[in-house]
C-alpha positions as CSV (number, residue, x, y, z in Angstrom):
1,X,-29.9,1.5,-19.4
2,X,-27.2,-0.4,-21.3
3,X,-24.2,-1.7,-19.2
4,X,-21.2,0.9,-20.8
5,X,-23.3,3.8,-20.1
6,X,-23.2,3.0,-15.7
7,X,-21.5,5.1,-13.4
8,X,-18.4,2.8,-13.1
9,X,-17.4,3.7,-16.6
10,X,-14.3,4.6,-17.1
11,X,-14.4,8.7,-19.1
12,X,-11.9,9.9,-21.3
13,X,-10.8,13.4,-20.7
14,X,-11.6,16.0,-22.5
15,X,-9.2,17.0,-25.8
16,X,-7.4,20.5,-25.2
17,X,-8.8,23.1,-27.4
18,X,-7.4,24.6,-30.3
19,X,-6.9,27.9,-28.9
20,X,-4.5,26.6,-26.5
21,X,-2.4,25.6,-29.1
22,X,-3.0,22.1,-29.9
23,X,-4.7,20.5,-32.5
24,X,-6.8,17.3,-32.1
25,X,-4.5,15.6,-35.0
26,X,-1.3,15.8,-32.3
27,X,-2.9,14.2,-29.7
28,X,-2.4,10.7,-31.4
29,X,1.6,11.4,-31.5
30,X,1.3,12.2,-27.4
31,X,-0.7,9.4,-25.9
32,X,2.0,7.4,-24.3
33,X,1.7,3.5,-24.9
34,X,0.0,1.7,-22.1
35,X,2.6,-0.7,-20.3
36,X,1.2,-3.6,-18.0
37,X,1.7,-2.7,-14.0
38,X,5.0,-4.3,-13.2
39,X,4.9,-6.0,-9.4
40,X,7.4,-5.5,-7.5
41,X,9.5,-8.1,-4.8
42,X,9.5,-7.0,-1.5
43,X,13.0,-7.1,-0.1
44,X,13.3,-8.6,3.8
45,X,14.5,-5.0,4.7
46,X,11.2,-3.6,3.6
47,X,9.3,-6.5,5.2
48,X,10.9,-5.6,8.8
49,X,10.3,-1.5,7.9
50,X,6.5,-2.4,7.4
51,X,6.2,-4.8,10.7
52,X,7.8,-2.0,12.7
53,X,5.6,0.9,11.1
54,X,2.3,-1.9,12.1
55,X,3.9,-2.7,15.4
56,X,3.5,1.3,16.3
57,X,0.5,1.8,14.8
58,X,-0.8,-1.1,17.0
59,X,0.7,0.2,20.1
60,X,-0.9,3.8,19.6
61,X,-4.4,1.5,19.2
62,X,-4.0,0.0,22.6
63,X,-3.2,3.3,23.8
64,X,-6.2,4.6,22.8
65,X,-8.0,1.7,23.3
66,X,-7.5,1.3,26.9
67,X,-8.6,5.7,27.1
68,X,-11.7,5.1,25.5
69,X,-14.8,3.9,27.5
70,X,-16.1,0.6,27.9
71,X,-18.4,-0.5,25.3
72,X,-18.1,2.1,23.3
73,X,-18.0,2.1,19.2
74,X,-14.4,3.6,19.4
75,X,-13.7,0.7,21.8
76,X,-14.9,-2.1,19.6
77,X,-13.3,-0.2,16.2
78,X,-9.9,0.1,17.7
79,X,-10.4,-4.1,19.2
80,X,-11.2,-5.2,15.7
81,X,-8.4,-2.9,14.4
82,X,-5.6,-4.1,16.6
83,X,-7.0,-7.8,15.4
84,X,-6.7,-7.1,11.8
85,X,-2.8,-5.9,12.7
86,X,-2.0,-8.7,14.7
87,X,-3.0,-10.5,11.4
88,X,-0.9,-8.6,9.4
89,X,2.1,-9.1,11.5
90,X,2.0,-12.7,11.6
91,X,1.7,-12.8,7.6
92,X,4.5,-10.7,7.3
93,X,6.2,-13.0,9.8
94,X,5.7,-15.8,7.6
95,X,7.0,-14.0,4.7
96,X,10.2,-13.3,6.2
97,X,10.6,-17.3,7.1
98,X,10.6,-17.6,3.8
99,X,13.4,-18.0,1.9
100,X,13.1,-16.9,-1.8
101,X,12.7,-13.3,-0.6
102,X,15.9,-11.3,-1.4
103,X,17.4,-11.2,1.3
104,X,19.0,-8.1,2.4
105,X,23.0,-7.1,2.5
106,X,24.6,-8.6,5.6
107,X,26.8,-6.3,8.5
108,X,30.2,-7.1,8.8
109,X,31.6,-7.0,11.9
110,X,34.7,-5.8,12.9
111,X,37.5,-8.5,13.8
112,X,37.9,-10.2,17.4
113,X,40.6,-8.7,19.0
């Protein structure tokens, strides 16, 4: 079996007919230009939205964790789970130290009296 005809190919879909109203000769003028994925910056705003949206998530895991019984699969899923946040925290922790993220606009606050 050669290698393009695999099941990881990528298929083309099908052309619309010519009874809906198209002709195969106008789909060249429709096919939008393929543009490269752009990445995008995260912002220290959106870092802190994302370690508090992991900080829950891991708090509903110990939850659950500790309701679960000993030794159990659920129990060693939801350990190696809460281990794998932890490690996300700490990454996005060290993000934020850093400082050529954008950072994000600062609070005034009001005048001392």
């Amino acid at each position: 079996m050669p290698y393009q005809d695999t099941y990881f190919e990528l298929k083309k879909a099908a052309p619309p007919l010519a009874a809906d109203g198209h002709e195969p000769q106008d789909l060249e003028d429709t096919v939008p230009p393929k543009t490269p994925p752009q990445l995008a910056k995260p912002t220290a705003g959106e870092l802190e939205t994302m370690m508090l949206f992991l900080r829950r998530a891991r708090d509903r895991a110990v939850v659950i964790r500790e309701n679960a019984p000993a030794g159990s699969y659920l129990e060693s899923v939801l350990h190696r789970t809460i281990l794998g946040i932890d490690q996300e925290l700490t990454q996005l922790k060290y993000l934020l130290a850093k400082s050529d993220l954008p950072k994000s606009s600062p609070t005034r606050m009001r005048p001392a009296i």
